[in-house]
C-alpha positions, 0 to 999 in steps of 0.5 A: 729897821737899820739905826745909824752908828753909835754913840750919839748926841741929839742937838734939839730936844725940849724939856716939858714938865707942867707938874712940876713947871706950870706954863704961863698963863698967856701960852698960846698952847699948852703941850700934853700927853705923849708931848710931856717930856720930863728930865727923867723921861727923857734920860729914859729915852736916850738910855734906850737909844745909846744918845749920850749927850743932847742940847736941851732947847728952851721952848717959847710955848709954855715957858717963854723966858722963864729958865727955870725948867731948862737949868733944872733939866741940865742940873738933872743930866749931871753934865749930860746935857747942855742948853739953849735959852730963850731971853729977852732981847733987852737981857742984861749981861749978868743973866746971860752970864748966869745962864752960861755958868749952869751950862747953857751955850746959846740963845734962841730966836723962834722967828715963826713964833715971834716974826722977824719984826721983833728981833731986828733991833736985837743987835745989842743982844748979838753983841752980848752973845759974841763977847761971852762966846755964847751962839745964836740959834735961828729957827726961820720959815719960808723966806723969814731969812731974808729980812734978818739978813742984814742984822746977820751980816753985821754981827761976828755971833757963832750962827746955828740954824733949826730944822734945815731953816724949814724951807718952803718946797713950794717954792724948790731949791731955787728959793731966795730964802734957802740959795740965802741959807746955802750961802752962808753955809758956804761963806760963815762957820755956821752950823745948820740942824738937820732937824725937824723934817716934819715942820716942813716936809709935806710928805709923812715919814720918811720925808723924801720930798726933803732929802734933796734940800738936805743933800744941799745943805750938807754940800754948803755947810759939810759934815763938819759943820751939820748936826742932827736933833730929833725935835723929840718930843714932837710938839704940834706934830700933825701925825704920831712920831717916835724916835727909832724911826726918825734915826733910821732915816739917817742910815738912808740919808747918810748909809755911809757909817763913817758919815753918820759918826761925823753927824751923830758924834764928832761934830756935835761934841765939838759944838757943843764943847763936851770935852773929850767926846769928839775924839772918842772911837766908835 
């Protein structure tokens, strides 16, 4: 199994912990076994992977708006890490103010869990987000784009979309949906996550029936503005997942090593402002 270049940052990973951090009792789904992923546990993983830095991404399964889990892992990295909430929309600008000093960076919208509805009057929040320099991060499906469109157009927030916007490969490339998403890689300095092939593909590992999306992906937003996560540890996966595997597709997608640095490193580093790490040589 060939691994791309090193070293690396992950830029969507989940904290799971119901020891120490029990879920809310109204969770529609409780994660278990080899979906438990502690601080420790995962420090041990990124160990055995030379992963050096990773963005922790607070979960609306389990732990909704409660930060708790999220600020203990980052407080635990020691600085290897930073964070993505998950806040109401009427969030009062001190929490987010609060949020970002313990070194969370952006802000979560989960439209599969919540629906669009539910965020077409969070424009005050966008608001909020854009004068502390904090960004949004989108995870859409199918065409669940194309009503927050004008809620995106409107608002200058720093935009990042999950898992290559989880098109739908019924529909194709053609897709108003995903042609929506390739435009704003083209026109916006968004940044799109090459990231959670399994929640779309409809083939098992590698996932070549998505290579072509992420090809367009790459072509519309470049290499600087695409990172890569590892969705580790693979909540709701219909088949066993681990993550040497995953990185090996990227020497696939990407066998240029000079590509894979810009993926897995440079740009990264700069989104998620470790300082001094974008510049750091293989």
């Amino acid at each position: 199994m060939t691994m791309p270049a090193s070293p690396r940052i992950d830029c969507h990973i989940h904290a799971i912990d119901p020891v120490r951090f029990p879920y809310g009792e109204d969770t529609p789904y409780r994660p278990s076994g080899q979906e438990i992923a502690t601080a420790a546990q995962l420090i041990r993983v990124f160990d055995a992977f030379d992963v050096r830095h990773a963005l922790v991404v607070a979960t609306n399964t389990g732990y909704g708006s409660d930060s708790r889990i999220l600020l203990d892992t980052l407080e635990q990295g020691g600085g290897r890490f930073k964070g993505v909430a998950v806040v109401e929309n009427d969030v009062d600008i001190g929490e987010l103010e609060r949020l970002k000093a313990a070194g969370v960076i952006g802000v979560a919208f989960n439209v599969p869990f919540h629906s669009a509805d539910y965020y077409l009057k969070a424009a005050p929040l966008l608001e909020k987000l854009t004068s502390l320099g904090l960004f949004l991060q989108i995870q859409v499906e199918n065409d669940q784009l194309i009503p927050l469109l004008p809620l995106i157009e409107k608002s200058h927030v720093r935009l990042v979309f999950d898992h290559c916007g989880r098109p739908s490969v019924a529909q194709g490339m053609k897709g108003k949906a995903f042609q929506a998403l390739l435009a704003i890689g083209r026109e916006r300095d968004a940044h799109i996550k090459l990231s959670g092939y399994y929640k779309f593909s409809q083939q098992p590992h590698p996932y070549e029936d998505i290579w072509p999306f992420i090809a367009a992906l790459v072509d519309a937003f470049t290499l600087d503005r695409c990172v890569w996560g590892s969705d580790y540890p693979f909540l709701r996966a219909a088949e066993r997942l681990d993550y040497g595997p995953l990185l090996a597709v990227l020497t696939k997608l990407f066998p240029d090593p000079g590509d894979q640095h810009r993926l897995l490193w440079q740009t990264p580093a700069r989104l998620l402002g470790f300082d001094g790490a974008a510049d750091q040589t293989r």
